[in-house]
Every structure is written in C-alpha cells, then in structure tokens.
C-alpha positions in Angstrom: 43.1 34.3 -35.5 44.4 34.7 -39.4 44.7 31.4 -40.8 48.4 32.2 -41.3 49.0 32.7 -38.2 47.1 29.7 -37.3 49.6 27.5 -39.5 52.5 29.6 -37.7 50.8 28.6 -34.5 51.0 25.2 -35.3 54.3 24.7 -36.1 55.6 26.3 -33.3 53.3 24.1 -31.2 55.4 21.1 -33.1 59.3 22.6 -32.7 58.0 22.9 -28.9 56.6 19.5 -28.4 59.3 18.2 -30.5 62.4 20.1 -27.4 60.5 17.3 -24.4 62.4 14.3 -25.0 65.5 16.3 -25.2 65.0 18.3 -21.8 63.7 15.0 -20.7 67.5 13.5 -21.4 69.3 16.3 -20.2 66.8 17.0 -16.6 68.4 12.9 -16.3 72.0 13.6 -16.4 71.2 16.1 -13.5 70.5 12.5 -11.4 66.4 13.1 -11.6 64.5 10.3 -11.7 61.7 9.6 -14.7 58.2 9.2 -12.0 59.0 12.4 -9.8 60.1 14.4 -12.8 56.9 13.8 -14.1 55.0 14.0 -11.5 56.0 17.3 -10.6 55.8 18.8 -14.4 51.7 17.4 -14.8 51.6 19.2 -11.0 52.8 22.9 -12.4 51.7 22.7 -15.6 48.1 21.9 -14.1 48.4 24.8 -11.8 49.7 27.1 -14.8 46.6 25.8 -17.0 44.0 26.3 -14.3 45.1 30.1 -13.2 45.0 31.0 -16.8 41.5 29.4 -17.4 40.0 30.9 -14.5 41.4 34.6 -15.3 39.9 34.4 -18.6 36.9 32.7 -17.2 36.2 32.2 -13.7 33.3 29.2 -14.1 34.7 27.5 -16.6 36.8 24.5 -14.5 33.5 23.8 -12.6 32.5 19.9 -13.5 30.4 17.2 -12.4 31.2 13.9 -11.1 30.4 12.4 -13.8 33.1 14.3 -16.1 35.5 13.9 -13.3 35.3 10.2 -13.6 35.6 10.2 -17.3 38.8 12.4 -16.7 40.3 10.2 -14.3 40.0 7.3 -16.9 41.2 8.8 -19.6 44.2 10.0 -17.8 45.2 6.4 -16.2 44.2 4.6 -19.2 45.5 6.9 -22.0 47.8 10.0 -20.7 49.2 9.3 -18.0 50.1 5.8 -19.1 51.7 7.2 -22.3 53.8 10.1 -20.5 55.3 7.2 -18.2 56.3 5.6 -21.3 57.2 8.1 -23.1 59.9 9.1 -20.3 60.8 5.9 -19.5 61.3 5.1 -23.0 64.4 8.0 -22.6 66.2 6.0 -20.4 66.3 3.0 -23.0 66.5 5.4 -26.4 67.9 8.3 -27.9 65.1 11.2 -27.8 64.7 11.3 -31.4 64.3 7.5 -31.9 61.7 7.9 -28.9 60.3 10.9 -31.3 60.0 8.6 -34.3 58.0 5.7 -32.1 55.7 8.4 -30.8 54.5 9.2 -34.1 53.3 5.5 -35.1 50.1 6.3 -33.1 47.9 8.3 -35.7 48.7 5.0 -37.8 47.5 3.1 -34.6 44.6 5.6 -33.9 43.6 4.4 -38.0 43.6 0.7 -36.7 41.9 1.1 -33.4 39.2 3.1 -35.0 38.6 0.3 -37.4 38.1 -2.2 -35.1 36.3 -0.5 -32.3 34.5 2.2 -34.1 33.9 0.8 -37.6 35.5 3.1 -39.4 36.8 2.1 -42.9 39.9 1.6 -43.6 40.7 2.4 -47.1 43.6 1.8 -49.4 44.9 5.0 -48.8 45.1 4.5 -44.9 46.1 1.2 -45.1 49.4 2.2 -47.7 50.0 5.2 -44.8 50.0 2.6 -41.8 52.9 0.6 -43.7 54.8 3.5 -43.8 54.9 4.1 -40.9 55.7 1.0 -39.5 58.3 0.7 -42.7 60.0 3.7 -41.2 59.6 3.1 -37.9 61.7 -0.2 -38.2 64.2 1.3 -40.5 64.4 4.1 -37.9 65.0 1.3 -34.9 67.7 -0.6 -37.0 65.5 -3.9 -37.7 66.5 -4.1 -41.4 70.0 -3.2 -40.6 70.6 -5.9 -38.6 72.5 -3.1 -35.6 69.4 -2.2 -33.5 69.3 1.2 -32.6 67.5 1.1 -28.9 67.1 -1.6 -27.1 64.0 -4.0 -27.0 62.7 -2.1 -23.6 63.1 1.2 -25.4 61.3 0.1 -28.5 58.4 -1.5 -26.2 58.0 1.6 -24.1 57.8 3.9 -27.5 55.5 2.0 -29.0 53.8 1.3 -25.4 53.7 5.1 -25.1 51.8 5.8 -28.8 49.5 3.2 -27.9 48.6 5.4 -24.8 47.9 8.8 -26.9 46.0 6.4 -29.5 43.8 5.3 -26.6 43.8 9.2 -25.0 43.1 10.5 -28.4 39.8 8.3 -29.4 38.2 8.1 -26.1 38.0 12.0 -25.6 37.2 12.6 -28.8 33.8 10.3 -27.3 33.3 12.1 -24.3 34.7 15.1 -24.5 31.1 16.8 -25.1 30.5 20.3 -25.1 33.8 20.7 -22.6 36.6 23.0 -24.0 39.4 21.0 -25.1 42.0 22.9 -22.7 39.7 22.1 -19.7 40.1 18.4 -20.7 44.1 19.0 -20.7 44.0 20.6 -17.0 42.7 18.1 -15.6 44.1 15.2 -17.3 47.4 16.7 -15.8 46.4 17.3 -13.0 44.6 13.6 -12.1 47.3 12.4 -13.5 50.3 13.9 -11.7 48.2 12.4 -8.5 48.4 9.6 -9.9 52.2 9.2 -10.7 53.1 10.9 -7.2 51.3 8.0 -5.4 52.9 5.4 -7.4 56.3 7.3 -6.8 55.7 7.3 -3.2 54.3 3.5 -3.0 57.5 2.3 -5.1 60.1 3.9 -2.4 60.6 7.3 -4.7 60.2 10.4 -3.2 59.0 13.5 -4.8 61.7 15.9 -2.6 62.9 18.5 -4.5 65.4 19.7 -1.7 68.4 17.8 -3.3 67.4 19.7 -6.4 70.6 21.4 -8.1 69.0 24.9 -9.9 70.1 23.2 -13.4 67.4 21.0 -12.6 64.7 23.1 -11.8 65.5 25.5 -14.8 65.5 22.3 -16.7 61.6 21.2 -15.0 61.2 25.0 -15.7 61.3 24.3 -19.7 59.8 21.4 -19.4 56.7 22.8 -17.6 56.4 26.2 -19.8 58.0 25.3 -23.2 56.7 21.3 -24.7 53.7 21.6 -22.2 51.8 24.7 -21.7 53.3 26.3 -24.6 52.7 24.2 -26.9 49.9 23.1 -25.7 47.9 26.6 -26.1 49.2 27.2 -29.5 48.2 23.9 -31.0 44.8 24.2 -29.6 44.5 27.8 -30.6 45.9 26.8 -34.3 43.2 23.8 -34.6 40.2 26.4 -34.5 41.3 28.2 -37.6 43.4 25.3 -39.4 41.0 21.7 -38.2 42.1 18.7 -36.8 43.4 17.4 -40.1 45.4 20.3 -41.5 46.6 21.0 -38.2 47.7 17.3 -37.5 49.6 17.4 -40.8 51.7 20.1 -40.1 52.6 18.8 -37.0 54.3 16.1 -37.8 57.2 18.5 -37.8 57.5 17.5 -34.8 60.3 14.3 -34.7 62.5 16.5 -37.2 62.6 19.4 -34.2 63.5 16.9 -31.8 66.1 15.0 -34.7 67.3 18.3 -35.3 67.5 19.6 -31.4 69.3 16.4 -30.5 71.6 16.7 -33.1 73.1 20.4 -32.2 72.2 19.8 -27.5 72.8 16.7 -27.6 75.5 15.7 -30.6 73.4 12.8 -31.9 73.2 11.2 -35.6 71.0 9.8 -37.2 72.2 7.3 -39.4 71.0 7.6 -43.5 68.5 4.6 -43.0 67.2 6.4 -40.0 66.8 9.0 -41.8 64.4 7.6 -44.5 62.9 5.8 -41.9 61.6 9.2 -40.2 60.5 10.8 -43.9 58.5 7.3 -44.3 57.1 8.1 -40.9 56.0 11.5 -41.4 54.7 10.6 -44.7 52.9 8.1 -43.3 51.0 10.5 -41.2 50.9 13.4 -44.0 49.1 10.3 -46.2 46.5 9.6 -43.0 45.2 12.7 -42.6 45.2 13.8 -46.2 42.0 14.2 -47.0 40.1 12.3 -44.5 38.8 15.2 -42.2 36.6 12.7 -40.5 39.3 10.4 -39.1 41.9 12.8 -38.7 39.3 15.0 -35.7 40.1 11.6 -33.3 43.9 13.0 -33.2 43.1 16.3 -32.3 45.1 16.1 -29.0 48.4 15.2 -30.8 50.9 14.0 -28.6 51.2 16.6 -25.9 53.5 14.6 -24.0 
C-alpha cells in the first residue's frame, strides 16, 4: 500500500471511529438498551471479522489454549470493560464530550507504562499528559464552573480510556507473532459472550423481535462503519505509516464525532470546549511525536 494511501487510510479509519458515539445516541432514542446493543454489535462484527479472515486465509483463526486465555483476559479486563463504558458513558454525556474523554488514554497509556514498564517519562510526555488533562477539564466545564456531563458520565469516560490503556499495553505484551486482526476477532467475540451473559444475569434480554428496522439499520452502521470498517483501514494504514505516525493522525478522531454531532445531532460545543479538545488532540500529537517506541503500545487505538 502507497504511503499516501496509507495516511488516506488512516484518516478515514478516524472519521469512522469518530460516527460510534453518535450511532450509539441515536440506536438509544430507538428505546435499545446500552448491554444488548453491544452485545449484539461484538457478536456480528466477530462473525464479519472471522469469514473474511478465513477466505483470505483458512488456518489462520486456529489458536491454542493458551492464546485463548490471554484473549479472554484482555477482553474482560481491557475491551470489553472499556466498550461498556464507553456506551454507558452515552447515556450520561453528549457523544462528543464522551469523544474528548476517550482520548485522555494515550496520556494514560504514557503513565501506566511508566510505572509498570519503566519507561521514561520525559519532559516532553509529561508537558503532553497536562494537556490533555488541561483540555479535558476545560472540555467537561470544570474551570467554568457549568459542568458539561454529569459526574457518572465523566467517570464512565475516563473509566472507559482507562480500559483501552489497559487493552492497548497488555497486547502489545502478548500479542506475539499473532496478526493483529486475529487479536480483534476474538476480543469481540469473547467479549460479546461476555456482555450477553451479564445481560441475561441482570434481567436484560438480548431479543431483537421488538426491534423497529431503524434500529437494526442503526446496529447495521454500527457493526460495518466504526467497527469493521474502521477497524481494517487503521490496521492496514499502520503497516505502511507505524504505530506513531498513524496514532497521530488519528486523533482526528473527536473532531469527526464534534463535527458529526454538530450537523445529526444539533450539538455545540461551547468556545472553552473547544480549546479544550485542540489541547487534547495536541496532547496526543506531542505524545507520539517522536517517540516511536512508546507510541507502538497504542497501536490498537480506540476501536470502540
């Protein structure tokens, strides 16, 4: 793949990641609820990831226990944990402060790797990290003194970039000589397991017959558009681009969603929310800039 198209690749990855919390809020005024939604978007998109794998490559989904079990943790200590966040995060927060949140974790992936891998932290990273946390509280309305999501929605942000931080560095560990997208199929897959049971066990249901067909063209984006879509082009784009180019350019990603839920969903920032989302993003930009080594643990980024 030309390098061009690589950088195309990637920022198309970002305006499609950047449509989920969006779809999210819209799939909710259709009366959904945030665990079967989920549960049934990890179940298709799993399906969709493991038929195209195994026409391009019969053999290569078969695994061993012990990759299983690293799969199953990383998806109920880091993924999955982080999508029910994420979502639930909706329910308390506009989609594009939910956006903003998201993207603290590469400034949390900087701090865990710190402390549990030894990494340095230098001046540089250490300047990026208060950025983003600068923005992120002018983007939730601390400094303004008229908070712009509530104190659940700002927990289960946050709660939900702690999640990919924790995804992120422990399969950049063990993910071994396994392709990245095998990682992803089964992460979903384990996953929407997972968040079925606990839909069942809390007196949910995952019955679709009540389903209007807004809904399930709604579940239909959702599956095809911020998942596999954008899934495949960001892990195509890395091979040409890297992990830390790549991860730069992504951090389009909020000002897709800012922008989508200004024109679907008729939602304004304010002009301190604003700055607070450019001191985010820079945040990230300064991260990654120049610090290849650090920037391969967010390879994965936030495919929500």
């Amino acid at each position: 793949m030309d390098r061009r198209v690589s950088l195309v690749a990637v920022v198309i990855s970002a305006a499609c990641f950047g449509t989920l919390g969006v779809l999210t809020q819209l799939a909710y005024r259709q009366g959904v609820a945030p665990l079967p939604l989920l549960a049934w978007r990890f179940a298709l998109v799993s399906l969709l990831m493991a038929a195209y794998q195994l026409v391009r490559n019969p053999g290569v989904l078969r695994v061993g226990l012990g990759d299983l079990g690293r799969y199953a943790a990383l998806s109920l200590s880091g993924y999955g944990a982080a999508s029910v966040c994420f979502f639930f995060a909706l329910r308390f927060a506009t989609p594009s402060v939910v956006a903003v949140l998201l993207y603290t974790y590469p400034a949390m992936v900087a701090v865990l790797s710190a402390v549990f891998l030894g990494e340095r932290l230098t001046r540089a990273r250490v300047a990026a990290i208060a950025l983003t946390f600068a923005g992120c509280a002018l983007v939730v309305g601390l400094f303004s003194g008229q908070a712009q999501a509530s104190g659940t929605g700002i927990a289960l942000g946050l709660g939900a970039a702690l999640g990919y931080s924790v995804f992120n560095l422990l399969s950049y560990r063990s993910m071994k000589s396994k392709p990245r997208m095998v990682l992803m199929t089964y992460t979903f897959g384990i996953s929407a397991i997972a968040i079925g049971a606990i839909t069942l066990a809390t007196g949910g249901t995952l019955s679709v017959a009540a389903w209007p067909i807004t809904l399930w063209g709604l579940l239909g984006l959702i599956v095809l558009v911020p998942t596999f879509i954008a899934v495949l082009l960001y892990l195509n784009g890395i091979r040409r681009l890297g992990p830390a180019q790549a991860a730069i350019v992504s951090t389009a990603e909020p000002l897709f969603t800012i922008a989508l839920s200004a024109v679907v969903l008729h939602e304004r920032l304010t002009p301190l929310q604003m700055a607070g989302a450019a001191l985010v993003v820079a945040g990230v930009v300064a991260a990654e800039w120049r610090t290849p080594t650090a920037a391969v643990h967010t390879d994965e980024l936030a495919a929500v």
